[in-house]
N, C-alpha and C positions, 0 to 999 in steps of 0.2 A: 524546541523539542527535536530529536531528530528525525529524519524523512524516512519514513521506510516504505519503502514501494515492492509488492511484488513481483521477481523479473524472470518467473519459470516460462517454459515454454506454452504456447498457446494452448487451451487444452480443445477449443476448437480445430480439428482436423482438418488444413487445407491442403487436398488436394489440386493435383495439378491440373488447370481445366483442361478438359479435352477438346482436341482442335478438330475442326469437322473437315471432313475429305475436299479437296479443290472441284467443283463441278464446274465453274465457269471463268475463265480468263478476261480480264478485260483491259483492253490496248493502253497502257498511259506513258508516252513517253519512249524510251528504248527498255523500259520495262516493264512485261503488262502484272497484272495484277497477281496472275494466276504463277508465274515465277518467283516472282517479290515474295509471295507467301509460302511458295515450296522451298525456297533457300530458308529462310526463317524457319520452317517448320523441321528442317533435317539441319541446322546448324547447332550444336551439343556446349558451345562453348559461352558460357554464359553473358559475357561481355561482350564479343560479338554479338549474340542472340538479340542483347537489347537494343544495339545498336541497331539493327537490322529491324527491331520491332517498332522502334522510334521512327523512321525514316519510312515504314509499311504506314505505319497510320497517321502522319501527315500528307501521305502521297497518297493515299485512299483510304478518306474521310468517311465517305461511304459505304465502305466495302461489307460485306457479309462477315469478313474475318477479323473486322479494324477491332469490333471488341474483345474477343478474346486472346488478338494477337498484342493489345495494349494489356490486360491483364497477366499473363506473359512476362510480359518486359517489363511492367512494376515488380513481379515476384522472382524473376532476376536481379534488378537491382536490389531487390532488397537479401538475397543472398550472398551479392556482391556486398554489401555494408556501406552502397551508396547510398545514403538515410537522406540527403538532400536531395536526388532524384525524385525517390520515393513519393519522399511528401510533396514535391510538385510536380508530379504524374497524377498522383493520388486527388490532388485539387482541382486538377480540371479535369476529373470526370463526369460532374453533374452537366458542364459545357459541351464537351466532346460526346457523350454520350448517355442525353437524359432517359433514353427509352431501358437503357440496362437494369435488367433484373433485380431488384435489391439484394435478394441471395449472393449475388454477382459481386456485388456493390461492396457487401460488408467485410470478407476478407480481403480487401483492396485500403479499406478504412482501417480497419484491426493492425495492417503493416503500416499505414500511415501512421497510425497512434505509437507504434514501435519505434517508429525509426524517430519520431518526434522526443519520446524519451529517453533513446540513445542517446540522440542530437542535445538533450537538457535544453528543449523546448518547451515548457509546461504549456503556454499558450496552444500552441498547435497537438500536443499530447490531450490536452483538455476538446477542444474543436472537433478532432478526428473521433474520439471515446465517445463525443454526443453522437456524432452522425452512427456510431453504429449501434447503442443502445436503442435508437429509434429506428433501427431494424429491428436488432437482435438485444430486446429490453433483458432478458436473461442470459447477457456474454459474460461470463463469471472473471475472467480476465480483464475485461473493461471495466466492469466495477471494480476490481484491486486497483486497478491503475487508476481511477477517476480518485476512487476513496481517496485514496494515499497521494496522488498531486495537489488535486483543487486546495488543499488548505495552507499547501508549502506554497502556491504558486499566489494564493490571495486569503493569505492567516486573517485580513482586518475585515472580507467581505461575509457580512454572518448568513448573508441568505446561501451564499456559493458554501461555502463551511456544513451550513445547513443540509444542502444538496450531497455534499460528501459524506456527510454523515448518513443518509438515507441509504445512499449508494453501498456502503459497507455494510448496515442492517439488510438489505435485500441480496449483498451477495451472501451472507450468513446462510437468508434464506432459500437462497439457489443451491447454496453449497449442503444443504442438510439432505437435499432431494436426490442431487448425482449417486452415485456407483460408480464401480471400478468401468462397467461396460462403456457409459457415457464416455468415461472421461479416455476411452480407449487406453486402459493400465490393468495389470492384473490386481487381483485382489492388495495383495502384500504392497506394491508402489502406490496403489490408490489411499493405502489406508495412510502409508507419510507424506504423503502428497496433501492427503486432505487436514492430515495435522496440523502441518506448514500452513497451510492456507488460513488455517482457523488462528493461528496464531497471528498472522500479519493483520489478518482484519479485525480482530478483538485488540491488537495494539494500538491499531490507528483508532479505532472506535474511543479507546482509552487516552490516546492523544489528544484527539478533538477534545473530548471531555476537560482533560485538564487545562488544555488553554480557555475552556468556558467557565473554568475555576467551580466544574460541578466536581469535587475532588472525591468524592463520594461514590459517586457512578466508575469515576475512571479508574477508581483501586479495583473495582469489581472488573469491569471489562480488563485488566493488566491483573489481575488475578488467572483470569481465564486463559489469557495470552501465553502467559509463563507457565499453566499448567500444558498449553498444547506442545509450546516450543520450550523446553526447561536449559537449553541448552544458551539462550539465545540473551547475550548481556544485554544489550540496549533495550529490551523486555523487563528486566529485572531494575535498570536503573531510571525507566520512569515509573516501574512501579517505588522505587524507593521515595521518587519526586511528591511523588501524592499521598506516601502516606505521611512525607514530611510536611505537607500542607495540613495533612490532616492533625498531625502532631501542632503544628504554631496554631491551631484555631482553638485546638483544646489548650495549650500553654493560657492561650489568651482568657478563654475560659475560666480557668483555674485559676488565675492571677485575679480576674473579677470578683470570683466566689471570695478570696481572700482579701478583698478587701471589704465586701459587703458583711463579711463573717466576723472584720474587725471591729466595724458596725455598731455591730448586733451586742459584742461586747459591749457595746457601752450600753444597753438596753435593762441589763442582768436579767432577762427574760429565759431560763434557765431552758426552756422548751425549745423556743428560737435560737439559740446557741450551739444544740443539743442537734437540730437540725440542721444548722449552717456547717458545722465541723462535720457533718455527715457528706453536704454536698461538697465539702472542699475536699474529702477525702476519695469520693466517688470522680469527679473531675481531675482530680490527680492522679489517678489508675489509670483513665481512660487517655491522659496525657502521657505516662510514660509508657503505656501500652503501644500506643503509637509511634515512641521515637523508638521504642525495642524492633518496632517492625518494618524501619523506614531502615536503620542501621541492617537487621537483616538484609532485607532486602537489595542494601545498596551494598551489602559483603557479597551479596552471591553474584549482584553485576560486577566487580572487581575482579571475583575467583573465576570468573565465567570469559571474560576477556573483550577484548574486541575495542571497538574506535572508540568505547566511549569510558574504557576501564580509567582514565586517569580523572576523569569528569566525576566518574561517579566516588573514587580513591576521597579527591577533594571534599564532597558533600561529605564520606563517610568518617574520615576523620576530624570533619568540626562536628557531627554527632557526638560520635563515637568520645571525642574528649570534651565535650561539654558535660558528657553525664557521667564522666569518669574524673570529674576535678581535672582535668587538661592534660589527663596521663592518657599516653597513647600504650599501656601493657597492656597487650594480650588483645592488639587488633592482628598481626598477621596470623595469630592461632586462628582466629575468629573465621579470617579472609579464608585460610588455607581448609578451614572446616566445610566450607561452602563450595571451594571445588565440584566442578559436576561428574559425575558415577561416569565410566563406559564411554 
């Protein structure tokens, strides 16, 4: 299936910590304490800055300023798009600095989680995402990004799959509560904002599902999906996947009734015949109803585009000419009908 991860910007607001006035200087070296933090603190240039933040807080371990002049220099580098700093600044803070606030703590975790999914680290993306949900159990952003890793990063482990799947059900939950104010947007960016969201998580929701082969559940959450985001092909082309599961289970079905119905013929039981030809006919609706909707659906991820439009081309056209006697007329009418509006 393919990954889809949420990658908008944080919708928790990190501000830049404020640094507290120098009161006391202390001697270390040819540079006391009370310098080392005033050049850091008027130095504008980011990469300098870290460097200079890096070098303050192993020369004073101590200091009144070493934390927030290390929190600093991790949200430096991570403006710099140095994501391997990041995550090992970010690592040894529980070492360097166990007395730090958790508030303190968790946008320091949040960038480390970042820069780990930059980096196409799931490990360390997974690790940092815990430590801050056991701050901040409702980071709406950590649950997108836990949901949508943990199953690409360990598809065969079902308790972790499990966990991801909760995680997506409770950002649902987080996300039905927010407003535009929370999320710091105005009304108008809030409302596509929270679109997009609902779409990513009802996908992944719908992911999980189908690799648990509940294909059932997953049509319904990729129903949901592709009503939030209509635009959005790989939406569209796992909803095709599951209803073509759903379609071979009813084939299968149907292929049963007829032969139990062939049976029955030999019974001449006029009643039981009467009803077998009922069920093979009711099973058979309910099977091509399925592949009409697997075909739909896998027309409007083609018309819709994106990485997965030749995947989904593929699956549509052995549909598509399975139930058409192996003629492919009147699939790019089909395609081109599905195009999306606007």
């Amino acid at each position: 299936m393919k990954r889809t991860a949420y990658s908008g910007c944080s919708l928790l607001l990190m501000a830049l910590m404020a640094i507290p006035t120098v009161i006391r200087a202390q001697a270390t070296g040819s540079l006391d304490e009370g310098t080392a933090y005033a050049n850091f603190y008027a130095e504008q240039d980011c990469k300098a800055k870290a460097a200079l933040g890096e070098t303050f807080v192993a020369t004073f371990k101590t200091s009144t300023y070493a934390d927030p002049v290390f929190r600093q220099t991790v949200n430096c580098y991570f403006k710099l798009n140095n994501f391997a700093k990041v995550i090992a600044l970010a690592g040894t803070v529980d070492q360097l600095f166990p007395s730090m606030k958790p508030e303190d703590k968790a946008p320091v975790f949040i960038q480390a989680m970042q820069a780990a999914q930059n980096s196409n680290n799931p490990a360390q993306t997974v690790a940092f995402g815990e430590k801050v949900l056991k701050i901040v159990p409702d980071e709406i952003n950590t649950l997108i990004m836990l949901s949508g890793t943990i199953p690409f990063a360990t598809p065969k482990d079902k308790a972790a799959v499990d966990k991801a799947q909760g995680y997506a059900e409770k950002g649902l939950t987080v996300l039905s509560h927010m407003d535009a104010k929370a999320a710091g947007m105005s009304d108008a960016d809030w409302a596509n904002q929270k679109k997009a969201i609902e779409g990513t998580l009802h996908n992944t929701l719908g992911s999980i599902l189908f690799n648990k082969q509940d294909y059932d559940k997953a049509v319904d959450e990729m129903l949901l999906a592709t009503k939030a985001s209509p635009k959005e092909g790989s939406y569209w082309y796992t909803l095709g996947l599951a209803y073509n599961q759903q379609y071979q289970e009813a084939a299968k079905s149907y292929q049963n009734a007829v032969a139990k119905s062939n049976e029955t013929l030999k019974t001449k039981d006029q009643v039981l015949i009467e009803e077998s030809k009922a069920t093979v006919a009711g099973l058979q609706q309910v099977a091509y109803e399925k592949r009409d909707q697997a075909i739909d659906a896998l027309a409007t991820a083609v018309a819709s585009g994106g990485t997965v439009k030749e995947q989904a081309m593929d699956q549509l056209k052995r549909l598509y000419t399975a139930k058409n006697n192996g003629s492919a007329d009147g699939l790019d009418q089909l395609v081109n009908s599905k195009k999306p509006v606007g």
